[in-house]
N, C-alpha and C positions, 0 to 999 in steps of 0.2 A: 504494500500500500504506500503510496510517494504522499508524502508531506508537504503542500503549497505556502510557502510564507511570504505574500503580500503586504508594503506597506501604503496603507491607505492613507487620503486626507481628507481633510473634514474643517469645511469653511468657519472662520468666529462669527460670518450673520448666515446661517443656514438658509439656502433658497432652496426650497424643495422638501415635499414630505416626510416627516421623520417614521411613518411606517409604510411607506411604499420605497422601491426599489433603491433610490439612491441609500438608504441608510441601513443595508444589508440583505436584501433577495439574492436569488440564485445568477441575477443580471449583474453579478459583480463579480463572479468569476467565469470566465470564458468555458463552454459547455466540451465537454467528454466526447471521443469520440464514439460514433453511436455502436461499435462493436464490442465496446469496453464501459466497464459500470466508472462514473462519477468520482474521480477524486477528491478525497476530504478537503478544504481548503481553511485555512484562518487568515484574517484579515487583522492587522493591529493597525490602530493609526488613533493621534492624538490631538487637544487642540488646548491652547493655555489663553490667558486674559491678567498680563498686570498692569497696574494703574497708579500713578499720582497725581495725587488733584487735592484745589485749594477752593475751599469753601468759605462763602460767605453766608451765614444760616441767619434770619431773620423772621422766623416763623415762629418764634418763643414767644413767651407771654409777654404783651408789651411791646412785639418790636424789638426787644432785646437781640443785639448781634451776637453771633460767635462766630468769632474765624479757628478756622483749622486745615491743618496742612498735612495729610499720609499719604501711605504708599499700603498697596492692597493685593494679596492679590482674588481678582475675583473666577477665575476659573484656572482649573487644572485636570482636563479628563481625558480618560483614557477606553477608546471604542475597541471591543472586542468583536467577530463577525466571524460566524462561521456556516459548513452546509453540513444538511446530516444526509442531502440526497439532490438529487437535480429539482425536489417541489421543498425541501422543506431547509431551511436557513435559521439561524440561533442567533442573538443580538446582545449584548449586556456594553454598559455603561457606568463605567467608575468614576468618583467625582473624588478626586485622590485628596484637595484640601478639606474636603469633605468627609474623607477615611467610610464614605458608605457607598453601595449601588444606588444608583438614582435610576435605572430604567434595564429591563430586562426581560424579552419577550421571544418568542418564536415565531416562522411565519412558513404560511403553509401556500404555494404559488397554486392554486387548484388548475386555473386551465391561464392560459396567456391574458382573459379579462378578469380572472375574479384570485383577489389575494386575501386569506384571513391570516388575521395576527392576536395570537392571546400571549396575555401577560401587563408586566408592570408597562405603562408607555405614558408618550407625552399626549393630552388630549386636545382634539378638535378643535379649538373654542376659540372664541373674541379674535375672529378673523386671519387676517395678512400680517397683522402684525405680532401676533403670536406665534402663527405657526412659522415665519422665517426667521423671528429673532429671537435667539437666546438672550434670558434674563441675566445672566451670567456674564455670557460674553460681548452683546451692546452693548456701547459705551454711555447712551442715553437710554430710558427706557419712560413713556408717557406714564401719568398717576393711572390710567384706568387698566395699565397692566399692571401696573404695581399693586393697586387693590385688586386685582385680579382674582379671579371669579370666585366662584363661590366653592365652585372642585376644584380637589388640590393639583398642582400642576401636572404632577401625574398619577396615576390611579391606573389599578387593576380594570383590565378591559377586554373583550373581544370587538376586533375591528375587523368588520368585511368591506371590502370595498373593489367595486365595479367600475372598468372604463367603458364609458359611455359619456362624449364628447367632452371629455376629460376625465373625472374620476367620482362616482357616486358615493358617501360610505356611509355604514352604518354602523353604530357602535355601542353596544352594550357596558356600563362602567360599574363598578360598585356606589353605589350610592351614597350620595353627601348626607354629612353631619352636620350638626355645628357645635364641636367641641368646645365651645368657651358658652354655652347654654348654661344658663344657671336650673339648673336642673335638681328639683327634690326629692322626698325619698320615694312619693306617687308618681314623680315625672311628669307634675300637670303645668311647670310652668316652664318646659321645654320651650328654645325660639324653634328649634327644628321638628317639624314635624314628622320626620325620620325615628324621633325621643334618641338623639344623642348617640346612642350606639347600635340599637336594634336596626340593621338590616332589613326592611320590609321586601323592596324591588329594585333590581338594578335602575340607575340614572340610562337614559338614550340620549344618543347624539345623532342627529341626519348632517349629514356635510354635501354638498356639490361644489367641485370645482372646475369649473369648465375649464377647455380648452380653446383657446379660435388665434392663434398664432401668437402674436405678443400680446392680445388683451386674453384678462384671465378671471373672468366674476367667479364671485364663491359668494353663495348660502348657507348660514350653518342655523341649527335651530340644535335646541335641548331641553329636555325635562327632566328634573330635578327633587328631591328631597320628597317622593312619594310621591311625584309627579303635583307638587304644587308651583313651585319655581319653577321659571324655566329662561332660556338666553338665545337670543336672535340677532344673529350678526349678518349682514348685507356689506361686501365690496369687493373691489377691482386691482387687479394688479398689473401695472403695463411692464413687459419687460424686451429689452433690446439686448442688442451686443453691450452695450456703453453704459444702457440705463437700467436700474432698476426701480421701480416705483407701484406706494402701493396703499390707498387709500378704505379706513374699513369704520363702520358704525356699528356700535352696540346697544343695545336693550337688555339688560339683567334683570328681569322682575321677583323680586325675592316677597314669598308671602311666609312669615314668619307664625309660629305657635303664639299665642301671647294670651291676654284678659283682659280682659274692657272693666269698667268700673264699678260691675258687678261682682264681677270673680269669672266670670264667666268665659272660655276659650273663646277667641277669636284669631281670626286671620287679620296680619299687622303687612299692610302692603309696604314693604318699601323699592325704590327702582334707580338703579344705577345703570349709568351712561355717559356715553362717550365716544368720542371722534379719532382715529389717529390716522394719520397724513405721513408719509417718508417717500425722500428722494434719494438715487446714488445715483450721481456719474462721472462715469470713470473719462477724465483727460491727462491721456498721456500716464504719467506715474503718480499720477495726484486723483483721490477718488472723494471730492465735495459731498457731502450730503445734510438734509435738512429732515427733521419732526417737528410736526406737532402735532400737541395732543390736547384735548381738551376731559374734561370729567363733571359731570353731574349727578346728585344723589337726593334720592326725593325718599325722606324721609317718611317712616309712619307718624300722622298727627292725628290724634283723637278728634272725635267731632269738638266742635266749637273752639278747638285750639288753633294755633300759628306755629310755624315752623320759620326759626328763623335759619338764612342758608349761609352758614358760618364752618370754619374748620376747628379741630381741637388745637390748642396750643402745639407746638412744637410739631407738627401733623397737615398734612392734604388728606382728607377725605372726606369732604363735603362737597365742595364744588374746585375747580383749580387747573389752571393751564400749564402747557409744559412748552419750552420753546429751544430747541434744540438745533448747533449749528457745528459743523465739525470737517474734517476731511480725515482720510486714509491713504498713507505714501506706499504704493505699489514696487517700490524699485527690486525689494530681494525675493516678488511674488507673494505666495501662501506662506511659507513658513515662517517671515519676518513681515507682520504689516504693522507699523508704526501708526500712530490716531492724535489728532490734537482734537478737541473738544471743547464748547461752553454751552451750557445749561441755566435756562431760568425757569423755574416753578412760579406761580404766583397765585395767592388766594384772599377773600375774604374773612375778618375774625372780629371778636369782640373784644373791645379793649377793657379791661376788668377794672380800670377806674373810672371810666366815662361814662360807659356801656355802647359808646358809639363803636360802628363798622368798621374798620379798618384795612388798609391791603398790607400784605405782606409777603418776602418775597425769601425766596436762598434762589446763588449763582455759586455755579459749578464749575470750575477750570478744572481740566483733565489733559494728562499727555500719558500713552497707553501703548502697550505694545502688544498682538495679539496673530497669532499664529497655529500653523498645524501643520505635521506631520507626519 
């Protein structure tokens, strides 16, 4: 039996689906001759993310500044890839500063249109800009992926998915909690309607990504926590030799366990939302790119109340834009790509001696270096 040792590479903004072919199918090793069974093959290949940057944090209570100045590093993983036959492919993902597996699944090619993938993965959701940038390894990332959804970024799942004028999927996940529920010992005052730990039904994911040459819509819808939540993302991705770009909108409707002023359960609607916008183009050895992101959160308010649309101190998650402007120096390719970066968040707060509205902001200098191979 001959041993294949392939090393692979693996982009720091991943364009392309993390459970379809590029991120370990049987299409990543050249096929067997057909008189002779399939040689085993493994795939290693890595990708890293460090970073220094100078912060100017003005989201404290008051206004208060904080400047600070470190060095990080934000990813360090290591892809494993291998086949156990011409249909069936193995995948795992170490996050080495992490010292855990972050993603770990199998995948089964059934016929040349239909691929199923069980296991640990990253999932579907909150569009284009999820699914091609790593949280990790961006050097920016908009608040509405930062509060980012309601499922954890990856989760146990079966994933089918059919090409049909791009790629159709459907996905089976384990089903959302919400772990920080204050939950007692009847569990009546659970926010998740799930009750925190009890499993009822797997969460579904529907995805569509078209295909139609360099434009690329995607539809993603989801239901959630006993099928009461659910999340609806609509957008487009243009992509060239030079450009890439990729515009996407969200809808998270989170209907919460809660008690009206009876005592009585109720459903507590709340709905977060959000815009993210990214450009890249590549000139010459210099790759420009811009975000933005915008974020909305429409909290639950009882009848006859107001909800005022404020952030917590030292925190974006009310409402809050993100404005992101940077480039990437292409000279030594994939394995050395250099990033210079600046970042501004800004939000509305309450200023706790006034009681008036205030804006507030933190700016992000960044110069990064991020690589794979």
């Amino acid at each position: 039996m001959k041993l294949m040792l392939n090393i692979a590479c693996f982009s720091s903004l991943y364009f392309s689906s993390p459970l379809l072919a590029a991120e370990g199918s049987a299409e990543a090793t050249p096929p067997a001759a057909s008189s002779a069974p399939t040689a085993p093959a493994i795939q290693i290949g890595a990708e890293y993310h460090f970073s220094l940057w100078r912060t100017d944090d003005g989201l404290a209570a008051d206004g208060k500044e904080v400047k600070e100045t470190d060095m990080a590093v934000k990813a360090a993983r290591i892809w494993l890839k291998g086949k156990l036959s011409d249909q069936i492919s193995w995948n795992v993902l170490y996050r080495a500063e992490k010292s855990a597996l972050e993603r770990y699944w199998l995948s089964n090619k059934v016929n040349d249109n239909l691929d199923v993938s069980i296991g640990l993965q990253k999932l579907k959701i909150y569009g284009w800009g999820r699914r091609l940038a790593s949280g990790a390894n961006s050097p920016i990332l908009g608040q509405l992926l930062v509060l980012n959804p309601s499922l954890p970024s990856d989760s146990m799942a079966i994933d089918i998915v059919y090409k049909l004028a791009g790629t159709l999927s459907l996905t089976f996940i384990k089903d959302y909690y919400d772990t920080k529920a204050p939950c007692g010992l009847n569990r009546d005052d659970c926010k998740s309607w799930n009750k925190f730990d009890q499993q009822k039904q797997p969460a579904i994911n529907f995805e569509w990504a078209g295909s139609f040459g360099s434009v690329q819509p995607l539809i993603q819808y989801g239901v959630y926590d006993i099928g009461k939540s659910s999340i609806l993302t609509a957008g487009m991705r243009f992509k060239m030799d030079n450009l890439e770009s990729h515009a996407d909108y969200t809808v998270d409707t989170r209907l919460a366990r809660g008690k009206d002023s009876a005592g009585l359960v109720e459903e507590q609607k709340e709905t977060v939302s959000g815009m993210v916008i990214y450009g890249e183009y590549k000139l010459g050895n210099v790759s420009p790119f811009l975000l933005v992101s915008t974020l909305g959160v429409e909290q639950f308010t009882a009848p006859g109340g107001t909800q005022t649309k404020i952030n917590t101190d030292g925190k974006i998650d009310d409402n809050g834009q993100t404005l992101g402007l940077g480039a990437f120096f292409e000279h030594w390719g994939s394995i050395y790509r250099p990033y210079t970066a600046v970042s501004r968040i800004s939000g509305k707060y309450k200023n706790a001696a006034t009681a008036a509205e205030e804006d507030r902001s933190r700016t992000d200098l960044m110069v990064g270096l991020v690589g794979k191979f």
